[in-house]
GULO-603056 format. One record per residue (C-alpha): x, y, z. Coordinates in pm, 1 decimal. Layout:
<atoms>
{x=X; y=Y; z=Z}
...
</atoms>
This chain:
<atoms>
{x=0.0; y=0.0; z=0.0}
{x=152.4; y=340.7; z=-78.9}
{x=242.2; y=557.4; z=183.7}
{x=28.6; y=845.1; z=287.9}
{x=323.0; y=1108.2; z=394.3}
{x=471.0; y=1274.4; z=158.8}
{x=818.9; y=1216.2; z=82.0}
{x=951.3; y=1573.8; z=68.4}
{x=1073.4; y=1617.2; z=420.4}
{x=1213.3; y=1960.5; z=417.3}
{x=874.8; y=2124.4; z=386.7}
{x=728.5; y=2489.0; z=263.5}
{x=1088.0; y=2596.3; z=488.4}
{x=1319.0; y=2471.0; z=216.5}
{x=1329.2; y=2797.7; z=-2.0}
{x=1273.4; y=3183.7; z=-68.1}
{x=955.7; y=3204.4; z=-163.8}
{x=687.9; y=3488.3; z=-284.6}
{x=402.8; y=3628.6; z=-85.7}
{x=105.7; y=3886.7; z=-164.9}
{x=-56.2; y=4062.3; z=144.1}
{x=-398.7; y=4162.8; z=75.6}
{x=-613.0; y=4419.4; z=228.0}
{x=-864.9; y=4673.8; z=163.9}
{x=-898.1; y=4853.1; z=-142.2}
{x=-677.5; y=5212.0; z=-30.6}
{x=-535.2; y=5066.0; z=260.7}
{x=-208.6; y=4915.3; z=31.3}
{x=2.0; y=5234.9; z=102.3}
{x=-45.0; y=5139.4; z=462.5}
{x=48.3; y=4799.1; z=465.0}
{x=329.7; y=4877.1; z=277.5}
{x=519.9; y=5120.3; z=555.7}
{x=400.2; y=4825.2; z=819.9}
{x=564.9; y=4552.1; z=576.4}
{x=852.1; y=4783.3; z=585.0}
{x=884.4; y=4794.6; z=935.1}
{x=853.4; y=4412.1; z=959.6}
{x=1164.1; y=4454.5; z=770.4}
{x=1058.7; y=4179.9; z=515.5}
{x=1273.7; y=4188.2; z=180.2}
{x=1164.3; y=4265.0; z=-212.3}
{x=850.8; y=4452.3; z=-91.1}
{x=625.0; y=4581.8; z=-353.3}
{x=285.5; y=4769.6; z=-384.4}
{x=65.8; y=4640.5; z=-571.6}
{x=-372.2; y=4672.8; z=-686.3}
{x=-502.4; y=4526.0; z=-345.0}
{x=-200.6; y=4422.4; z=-139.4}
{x=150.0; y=4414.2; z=-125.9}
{x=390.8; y=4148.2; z=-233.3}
{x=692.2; y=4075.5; z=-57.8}
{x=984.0; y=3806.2; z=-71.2}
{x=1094.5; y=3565.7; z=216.3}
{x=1101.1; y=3222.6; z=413.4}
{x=795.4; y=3096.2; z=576.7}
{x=888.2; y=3276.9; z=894.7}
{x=874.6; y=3602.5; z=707.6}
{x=527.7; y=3497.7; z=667.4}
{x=421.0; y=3381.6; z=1004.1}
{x=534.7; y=3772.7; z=1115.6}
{x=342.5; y=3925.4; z=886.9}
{x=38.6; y=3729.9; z=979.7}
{x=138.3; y=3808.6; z=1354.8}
{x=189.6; y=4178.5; z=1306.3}
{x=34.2; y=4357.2; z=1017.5}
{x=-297.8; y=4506.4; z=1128.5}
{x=-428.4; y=4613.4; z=780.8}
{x=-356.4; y=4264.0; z=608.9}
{x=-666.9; y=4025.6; z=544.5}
{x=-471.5; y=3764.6; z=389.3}
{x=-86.5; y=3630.7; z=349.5}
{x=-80.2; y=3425.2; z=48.3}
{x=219.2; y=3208.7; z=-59.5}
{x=227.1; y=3194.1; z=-441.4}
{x=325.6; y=2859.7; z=-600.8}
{x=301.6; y=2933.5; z=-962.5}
{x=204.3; y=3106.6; z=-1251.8}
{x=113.8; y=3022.1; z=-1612.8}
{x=-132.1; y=3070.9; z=-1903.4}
{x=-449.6; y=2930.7; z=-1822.8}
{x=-663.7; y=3017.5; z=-2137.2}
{x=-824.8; y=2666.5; z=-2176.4}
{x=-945.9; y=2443.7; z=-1929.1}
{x=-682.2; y=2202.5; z=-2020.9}
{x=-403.3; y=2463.3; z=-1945.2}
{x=-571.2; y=2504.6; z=-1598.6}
{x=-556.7; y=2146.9; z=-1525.0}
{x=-185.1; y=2115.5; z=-1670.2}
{x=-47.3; y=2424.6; z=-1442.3}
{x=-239.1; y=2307.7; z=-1113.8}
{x=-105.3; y=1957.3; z=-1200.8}
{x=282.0; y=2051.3; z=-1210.3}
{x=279.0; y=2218.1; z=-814.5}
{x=391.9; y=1975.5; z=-530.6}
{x=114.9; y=1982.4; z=-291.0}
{x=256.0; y=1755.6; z=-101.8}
{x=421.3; y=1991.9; z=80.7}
{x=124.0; y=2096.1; z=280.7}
{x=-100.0; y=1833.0; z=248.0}
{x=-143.6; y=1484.7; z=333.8}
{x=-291.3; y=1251.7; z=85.1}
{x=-566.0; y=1227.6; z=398.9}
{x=-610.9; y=1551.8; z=442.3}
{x=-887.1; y=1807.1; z=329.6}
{x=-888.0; y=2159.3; z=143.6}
{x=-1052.8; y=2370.1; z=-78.8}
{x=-1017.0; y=2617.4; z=-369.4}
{x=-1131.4; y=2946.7; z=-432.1}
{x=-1147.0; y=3102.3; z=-765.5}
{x=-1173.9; y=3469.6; z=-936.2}
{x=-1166.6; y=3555.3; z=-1265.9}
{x=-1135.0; y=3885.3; z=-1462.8}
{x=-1098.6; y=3922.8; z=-1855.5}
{x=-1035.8; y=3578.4; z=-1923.0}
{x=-1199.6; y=3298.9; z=-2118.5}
{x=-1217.6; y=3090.1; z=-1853.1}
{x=-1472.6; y=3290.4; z=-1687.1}
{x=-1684.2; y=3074.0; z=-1468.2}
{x=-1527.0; y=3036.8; z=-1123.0}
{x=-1722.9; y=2701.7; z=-1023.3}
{x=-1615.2; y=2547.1; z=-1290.9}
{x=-1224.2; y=2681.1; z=-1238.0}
{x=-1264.0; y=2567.4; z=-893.8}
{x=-1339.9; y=2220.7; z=-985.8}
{x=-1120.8; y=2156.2; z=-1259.2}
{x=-840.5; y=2269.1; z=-1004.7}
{x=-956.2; y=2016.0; z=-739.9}
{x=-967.8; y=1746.3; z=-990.5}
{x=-555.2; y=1806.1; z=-1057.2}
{x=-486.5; y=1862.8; z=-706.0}
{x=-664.0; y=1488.2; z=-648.8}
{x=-573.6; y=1337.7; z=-944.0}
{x=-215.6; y=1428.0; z=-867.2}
{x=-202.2; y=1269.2; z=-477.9}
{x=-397.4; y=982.6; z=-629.7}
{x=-131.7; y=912.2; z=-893.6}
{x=129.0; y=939.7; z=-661.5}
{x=-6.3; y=791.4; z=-322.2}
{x=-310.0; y=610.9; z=-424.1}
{x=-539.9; y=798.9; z=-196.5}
{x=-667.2; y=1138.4; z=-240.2}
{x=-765.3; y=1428.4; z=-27.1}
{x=-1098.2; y=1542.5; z=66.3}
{x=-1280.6; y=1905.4; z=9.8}
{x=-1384.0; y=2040.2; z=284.4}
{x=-1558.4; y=2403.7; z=240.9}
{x=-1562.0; y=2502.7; z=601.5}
{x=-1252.4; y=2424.8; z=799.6}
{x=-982.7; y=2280.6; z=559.7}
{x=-658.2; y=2218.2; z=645.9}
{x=-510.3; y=2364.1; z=325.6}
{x=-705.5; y=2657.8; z=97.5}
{x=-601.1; y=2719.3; z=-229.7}
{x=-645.3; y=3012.9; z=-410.6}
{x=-683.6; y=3086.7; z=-793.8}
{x=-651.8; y=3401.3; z=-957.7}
{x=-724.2; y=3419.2; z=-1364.6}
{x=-639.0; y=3757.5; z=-1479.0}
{x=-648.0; y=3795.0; z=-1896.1}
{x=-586.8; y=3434.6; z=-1932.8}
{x=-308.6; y=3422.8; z=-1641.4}
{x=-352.6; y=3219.4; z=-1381.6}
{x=-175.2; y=3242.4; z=-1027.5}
{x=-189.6; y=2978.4; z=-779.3}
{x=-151.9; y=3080.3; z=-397.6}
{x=-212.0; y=2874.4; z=-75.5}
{x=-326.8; y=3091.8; z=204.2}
{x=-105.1; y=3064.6; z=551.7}
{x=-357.5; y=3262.1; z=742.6}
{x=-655.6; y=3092.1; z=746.6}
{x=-985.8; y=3284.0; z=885.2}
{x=-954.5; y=3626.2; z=743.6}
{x=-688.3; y=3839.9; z=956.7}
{x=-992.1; y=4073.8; z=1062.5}
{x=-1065.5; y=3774.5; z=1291.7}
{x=-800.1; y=3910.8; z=1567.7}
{x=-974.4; y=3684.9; z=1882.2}
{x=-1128.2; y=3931.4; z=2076.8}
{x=-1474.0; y=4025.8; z=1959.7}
{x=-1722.2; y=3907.7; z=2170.3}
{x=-2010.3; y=4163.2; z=2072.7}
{x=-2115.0; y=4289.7; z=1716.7}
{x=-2340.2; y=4518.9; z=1718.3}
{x=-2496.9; y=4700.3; z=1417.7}
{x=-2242.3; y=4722.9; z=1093.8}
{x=-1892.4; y=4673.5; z=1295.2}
{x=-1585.0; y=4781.9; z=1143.6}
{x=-1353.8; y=4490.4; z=1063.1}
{x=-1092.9; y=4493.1; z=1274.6}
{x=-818.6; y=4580.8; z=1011.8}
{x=-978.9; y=4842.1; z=861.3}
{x=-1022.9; y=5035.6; z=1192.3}
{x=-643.7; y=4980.3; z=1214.9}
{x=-609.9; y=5122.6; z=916.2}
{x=-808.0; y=5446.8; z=958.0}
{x=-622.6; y=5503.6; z=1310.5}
{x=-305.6; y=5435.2; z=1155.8}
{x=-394.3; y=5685.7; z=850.8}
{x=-491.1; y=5959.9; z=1129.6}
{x=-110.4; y=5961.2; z=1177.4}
{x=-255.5; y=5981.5; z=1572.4}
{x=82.8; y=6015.8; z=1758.3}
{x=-18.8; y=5703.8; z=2018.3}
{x=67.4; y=5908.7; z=2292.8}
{x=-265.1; y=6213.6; z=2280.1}
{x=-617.2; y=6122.6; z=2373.7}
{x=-781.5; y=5981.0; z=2105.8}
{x=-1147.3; y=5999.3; z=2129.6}
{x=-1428.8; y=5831.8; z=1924.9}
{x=-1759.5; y=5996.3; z=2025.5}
{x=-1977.2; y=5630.8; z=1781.1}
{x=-1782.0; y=5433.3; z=1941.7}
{x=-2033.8; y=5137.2; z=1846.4}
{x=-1880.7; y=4803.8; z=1968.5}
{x=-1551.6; y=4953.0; z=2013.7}
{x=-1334.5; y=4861.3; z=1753.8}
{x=-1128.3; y=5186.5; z=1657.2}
{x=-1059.0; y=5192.5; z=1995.9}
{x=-945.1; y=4884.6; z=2087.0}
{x=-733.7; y=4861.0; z=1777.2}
{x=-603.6; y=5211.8; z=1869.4}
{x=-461.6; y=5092.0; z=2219.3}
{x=-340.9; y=4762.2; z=2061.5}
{x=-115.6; y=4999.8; z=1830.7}
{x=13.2; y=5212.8; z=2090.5}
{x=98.9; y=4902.1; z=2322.2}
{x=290.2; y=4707.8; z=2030.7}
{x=27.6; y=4471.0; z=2053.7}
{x=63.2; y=4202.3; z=1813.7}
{x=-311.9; y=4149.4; z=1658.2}
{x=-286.1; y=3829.3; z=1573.5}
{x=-134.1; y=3737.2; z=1948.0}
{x=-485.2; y=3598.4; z=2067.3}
{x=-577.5; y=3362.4; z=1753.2}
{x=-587.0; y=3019.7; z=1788.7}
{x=-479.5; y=2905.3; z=1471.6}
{x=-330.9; y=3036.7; z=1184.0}
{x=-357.9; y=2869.4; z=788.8}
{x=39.2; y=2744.4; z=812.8}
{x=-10.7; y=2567.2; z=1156.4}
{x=-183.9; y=2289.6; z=978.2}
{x=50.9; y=2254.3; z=720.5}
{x=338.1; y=1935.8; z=708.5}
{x=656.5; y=2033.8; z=818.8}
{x=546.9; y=2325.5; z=1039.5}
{x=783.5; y=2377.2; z=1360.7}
{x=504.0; y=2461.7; z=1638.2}
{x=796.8; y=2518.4; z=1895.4}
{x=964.2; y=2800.9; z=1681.9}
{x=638.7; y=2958.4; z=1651.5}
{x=585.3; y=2979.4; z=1941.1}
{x=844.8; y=3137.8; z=2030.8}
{x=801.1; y=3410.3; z=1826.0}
{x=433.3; y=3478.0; z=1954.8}
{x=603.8; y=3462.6; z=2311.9}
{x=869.5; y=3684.9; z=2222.6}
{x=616.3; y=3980.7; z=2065.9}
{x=427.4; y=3961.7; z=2335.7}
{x=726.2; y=4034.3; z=2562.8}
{x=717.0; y=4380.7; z=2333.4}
{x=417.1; y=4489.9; z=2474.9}
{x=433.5; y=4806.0; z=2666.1}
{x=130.3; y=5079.7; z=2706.1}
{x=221.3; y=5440.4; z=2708.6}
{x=154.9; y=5579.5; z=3078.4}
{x=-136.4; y=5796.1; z=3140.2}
{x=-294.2; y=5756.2; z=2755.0}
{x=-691.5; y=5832.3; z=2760.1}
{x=-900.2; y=5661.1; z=2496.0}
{x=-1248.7; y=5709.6; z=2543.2}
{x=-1554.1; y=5629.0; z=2337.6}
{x=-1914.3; y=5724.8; z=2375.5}
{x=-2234.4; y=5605.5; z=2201.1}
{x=-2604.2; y=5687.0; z=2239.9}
{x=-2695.3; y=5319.4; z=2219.5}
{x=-2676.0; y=5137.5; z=2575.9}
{x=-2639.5; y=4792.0; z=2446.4}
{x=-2371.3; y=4869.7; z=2186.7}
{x=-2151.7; y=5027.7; z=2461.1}
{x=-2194.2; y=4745.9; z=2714.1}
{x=-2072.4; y=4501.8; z=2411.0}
{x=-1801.7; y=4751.8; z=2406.7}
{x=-1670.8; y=4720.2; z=2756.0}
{x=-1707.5; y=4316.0; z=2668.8}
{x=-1484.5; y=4335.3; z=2403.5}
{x=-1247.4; y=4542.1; z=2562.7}
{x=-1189.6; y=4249.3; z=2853.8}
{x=-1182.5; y=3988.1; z=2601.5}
{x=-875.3; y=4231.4; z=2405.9}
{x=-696.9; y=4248.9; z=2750.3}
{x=-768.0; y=4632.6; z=2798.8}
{x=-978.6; y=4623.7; z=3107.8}
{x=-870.4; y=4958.8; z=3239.9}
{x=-747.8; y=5146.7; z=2957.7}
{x=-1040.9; y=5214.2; z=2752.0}
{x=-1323.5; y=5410.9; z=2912.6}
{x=-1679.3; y=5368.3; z=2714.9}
{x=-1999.2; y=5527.5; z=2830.2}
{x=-2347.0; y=5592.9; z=2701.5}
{x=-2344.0; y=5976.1; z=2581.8}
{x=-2521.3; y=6133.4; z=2266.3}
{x=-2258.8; y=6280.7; z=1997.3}
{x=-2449.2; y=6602.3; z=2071.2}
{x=-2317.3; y=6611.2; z=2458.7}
{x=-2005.3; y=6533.4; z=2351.1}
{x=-1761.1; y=6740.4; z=2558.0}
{x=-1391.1; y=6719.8; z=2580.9}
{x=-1125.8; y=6908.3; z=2794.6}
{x=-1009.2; y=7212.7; z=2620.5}
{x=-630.2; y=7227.1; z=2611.4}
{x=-643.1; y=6863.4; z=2489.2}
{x=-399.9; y=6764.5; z=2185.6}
{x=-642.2; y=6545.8; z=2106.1}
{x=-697.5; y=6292.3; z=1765.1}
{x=-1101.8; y=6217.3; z=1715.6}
{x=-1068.7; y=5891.4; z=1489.8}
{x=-1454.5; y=5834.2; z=1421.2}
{x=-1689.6; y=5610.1; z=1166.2}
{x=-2045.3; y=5805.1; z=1181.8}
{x=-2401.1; y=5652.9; z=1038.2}
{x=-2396.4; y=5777.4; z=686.2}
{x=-2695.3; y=5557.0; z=566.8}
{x=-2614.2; y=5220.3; z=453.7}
{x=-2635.7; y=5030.4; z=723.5}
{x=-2699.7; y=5214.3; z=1059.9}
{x=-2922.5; y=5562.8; z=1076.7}
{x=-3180.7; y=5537.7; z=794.4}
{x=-3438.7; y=5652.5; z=1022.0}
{x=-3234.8; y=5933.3; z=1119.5}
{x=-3161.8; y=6323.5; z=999.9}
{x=-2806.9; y=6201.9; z=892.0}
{x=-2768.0; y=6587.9; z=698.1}
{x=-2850.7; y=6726.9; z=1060.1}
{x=-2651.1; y=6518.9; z=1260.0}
{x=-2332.0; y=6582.7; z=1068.2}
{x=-2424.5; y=6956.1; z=1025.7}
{x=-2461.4; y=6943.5; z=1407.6}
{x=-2096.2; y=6715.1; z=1507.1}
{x=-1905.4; y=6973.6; z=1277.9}
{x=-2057.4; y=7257.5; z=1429.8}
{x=-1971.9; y=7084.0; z=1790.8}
{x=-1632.0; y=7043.8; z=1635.8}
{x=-1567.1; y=7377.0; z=1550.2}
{x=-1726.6; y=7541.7; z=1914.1}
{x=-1551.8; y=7231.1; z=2108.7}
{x=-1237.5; y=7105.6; z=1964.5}
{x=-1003.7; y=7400.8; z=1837.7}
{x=-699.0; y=7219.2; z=1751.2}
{x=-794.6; y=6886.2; z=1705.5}
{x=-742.8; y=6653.6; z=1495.6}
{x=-1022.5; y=6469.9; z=1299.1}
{x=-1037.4; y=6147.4; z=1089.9}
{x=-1430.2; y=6060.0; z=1014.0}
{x=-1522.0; y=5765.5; z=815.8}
{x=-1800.6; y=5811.1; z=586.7}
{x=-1980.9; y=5637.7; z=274.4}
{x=-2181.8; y=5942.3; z=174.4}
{x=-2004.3; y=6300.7; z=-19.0}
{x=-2328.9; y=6501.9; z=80.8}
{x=-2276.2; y=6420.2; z=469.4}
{x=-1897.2; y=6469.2; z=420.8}
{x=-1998.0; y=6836.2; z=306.9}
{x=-2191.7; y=6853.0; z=638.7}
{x=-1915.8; y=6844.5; z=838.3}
{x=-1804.9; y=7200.5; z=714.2}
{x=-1489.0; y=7146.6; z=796.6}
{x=-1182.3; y=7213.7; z=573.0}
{x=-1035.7; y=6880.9; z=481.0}
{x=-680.7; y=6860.1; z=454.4}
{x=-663.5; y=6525.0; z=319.4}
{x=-957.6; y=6296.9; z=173.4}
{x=-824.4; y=5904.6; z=129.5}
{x=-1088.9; y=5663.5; z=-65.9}
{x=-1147.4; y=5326.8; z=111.2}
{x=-1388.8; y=5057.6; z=114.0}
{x=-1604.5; y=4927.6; z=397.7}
{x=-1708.1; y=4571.7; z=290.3}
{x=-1882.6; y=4664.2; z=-62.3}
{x=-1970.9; y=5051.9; z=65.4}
{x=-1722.0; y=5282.2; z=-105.7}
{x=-1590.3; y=5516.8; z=158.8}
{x=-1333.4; y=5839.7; z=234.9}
{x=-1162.0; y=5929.2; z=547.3}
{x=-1182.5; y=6256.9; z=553.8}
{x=-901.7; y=6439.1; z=775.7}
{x=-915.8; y=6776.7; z=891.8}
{x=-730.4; y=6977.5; z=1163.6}
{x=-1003.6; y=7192.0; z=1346.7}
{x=-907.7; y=7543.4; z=1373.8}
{x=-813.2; y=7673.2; z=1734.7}
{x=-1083.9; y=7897.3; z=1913.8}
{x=-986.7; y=8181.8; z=2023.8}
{x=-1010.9; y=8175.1; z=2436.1}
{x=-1328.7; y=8321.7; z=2602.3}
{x=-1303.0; y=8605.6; z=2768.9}
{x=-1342.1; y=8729.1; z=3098.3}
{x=-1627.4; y=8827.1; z=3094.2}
{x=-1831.4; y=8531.1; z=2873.1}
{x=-1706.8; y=8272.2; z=3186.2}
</atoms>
């Protein structure tokens, strides 16, 4: 009977390979200066990601440490796919057998965009069939799809008749950091609050203040950044950890040895308000599950009472309703009208960073943006719309 381990014991270690970090659409210059940081080599923006050169620990880092990445894919090849019999060919030339058992399980995901093979189901399948027909030929046995927890996913991507072939080493979608306990209506995902907080260019030392708070995720991602929190630190399993060959102890190692890193800025105030009781008590849950007990304060205010000190340096990083999801019911024209006006009578010399998937409610604000970056929030296309709110002159005398 032939045997069911592969034969190739060196594993997806063995060589310098080729990655693509994806994220949202505008968030790529962003990843970039935190793939940079992560000092990973060859690193290149590109439409939706960034690709970068390394080993398989270059990899597990990024997946550790980059908070706007969705998805680390390793790319394993890439050829002209213009027939169906091309497709088959090219899938059938990669050694999967250096993830995968011949037991094991996996799946494939397909897009496709201006080529003839243009129907993804059937791109899918004709990809599983080489991926089994290639462990059968070779072991005898074959392994099984599995659409909801596979130990291996495989990702196609047909572009004008090219086709690459990636294997993803995160797993769940990087959004997925381990601490959200609570929802609540139309959540940010995780990395693109990350992303807006880290496009604020908030300092991590000022109060930052976020006066929708909703289930708290600018927040929390905010005091994960300025603690050198590694988002990924609280996952329980990452894509690669499934994978043959993979050296658990060095791993963790490295997750021990980032969270050794951590260390909070003394005296930082975050603090978040929302009108809705319910969202902000799914707030405070999150923030225990995220570790951040005491250094997050949430309470239930209306944006209309909100108040800060004056004298504050102060960032407000913020994602209003604008309409298509949260607020329908609601004068969204008046509420923004009436936040910028607080803005401007509240906040001299603050700096703002609001969210929002609607240009007439951006004009609202009356505030004179000094930067306007286009994003996407799930489908919903999006700006975040920057501004530094012009200092008030101090009341007099008299007027206190």
């Amino acid at each position: 009977m032939p045997s069911l381990v592969p034969t190739d014991p060196a594993g997806p270690r063995a060589a310098r390979e080729t990655f693509f970090a994806t994220c949202a659409p505008g968030l790529e210059p962003v990843l970039h200066e935190e793939l940079a940081g992560l000092r990973l080599a060859r690193i290149e923006r590109q439409v939706g990601g960034v690709r970068f050169e390394g080993g398989i620990e270059d990899a597990w880092r990024a997946n550790l440490n980059a908070r706007t990445a969705v998805r680390i894919l390793l790319r394993l090849a890439r050829f002209e796919a213009a027939s169906a019999d091309a497709l088959y060919a090219g899938a059938s030339a990669v050694d999967w057998g250096r993830f995968l058992r011949p037991d094991g399980t996996f799946r494939v995901d397909a897009h496709s965009n201006e080529s003839a093979l243009d129907h993804t189901l059937f791109v899918e399948q004709r990809v599983k069939d080489a991926v089994a027909d290639a462990f059968r030929a070779r072991h005898g046995a074959r392994p099984s799809v599995d659409l909801e927890d596979p130990e291996l996913s495989i990702h196609v991507h047909l572009f004008r008749d090219r086709c690459t072939l990636s294997v993803d080493t995160s797993g769940e979608s990087l959004h997925k950091r381990g601490w959200r306990r609570f929802q609540g209506r139309a959540p940010l995902a995780e990395t693109l609050a990350a992303g807006i907080v880290l496009l604020s260019e908030w300092d991590r030392r000022s109060p930052l203040l976020d006066p929708f708070c909703g289930s708290g995720t600018v927040l929390i991602e905010a005091a994960w950044i300025a603690g050198g929190v590694p988002p990924g630190h609280l996952r329980k399993r990452f894509g690669f950890e499934r994978w043959i060959g993979h050296d658990a102890a060095r791993w963790r190692a490295l997750v021990d040895a980032s969270r050794a890193g951590i260390d909070f800025p003394k005296k930082l105030v975050l603090e978040g308000s929302d009108s809705d009781p319910s969202a902000v008590a799914g707030a405070r849950d999150n923030l225990a599950a995220a570790g951040l007990d005491d250094r997050i304060r949430f309470e239930v205010r209306d944006a209309a009472d909100f108040a800060p000190k004056r004298g504050w340096n102060a960032w407000i990083v913020t994602n209003p309703p604008y309409g298509e999801r949260v607020g329908r019911e609601r004068d969204l024209e008046g509420l923004y009208q009436g936040f910028g006006r607080l803005l401007r009578e509240r906040c001299g010399g603050y700096a703002v960073a609001v969210l929002s998937g609607n240009p007439a409610l951006s004009k609202a604000l009356g505030l004179d943006l000094a930067r306007r970056t286009a994003l996407k929030n799930g489908s919903i296309d999006c700006e975040l719309l920057e501004a530094r709110v012009p200092s008030s002159p101090a009341p007099s005398p008299a007027s206190r």
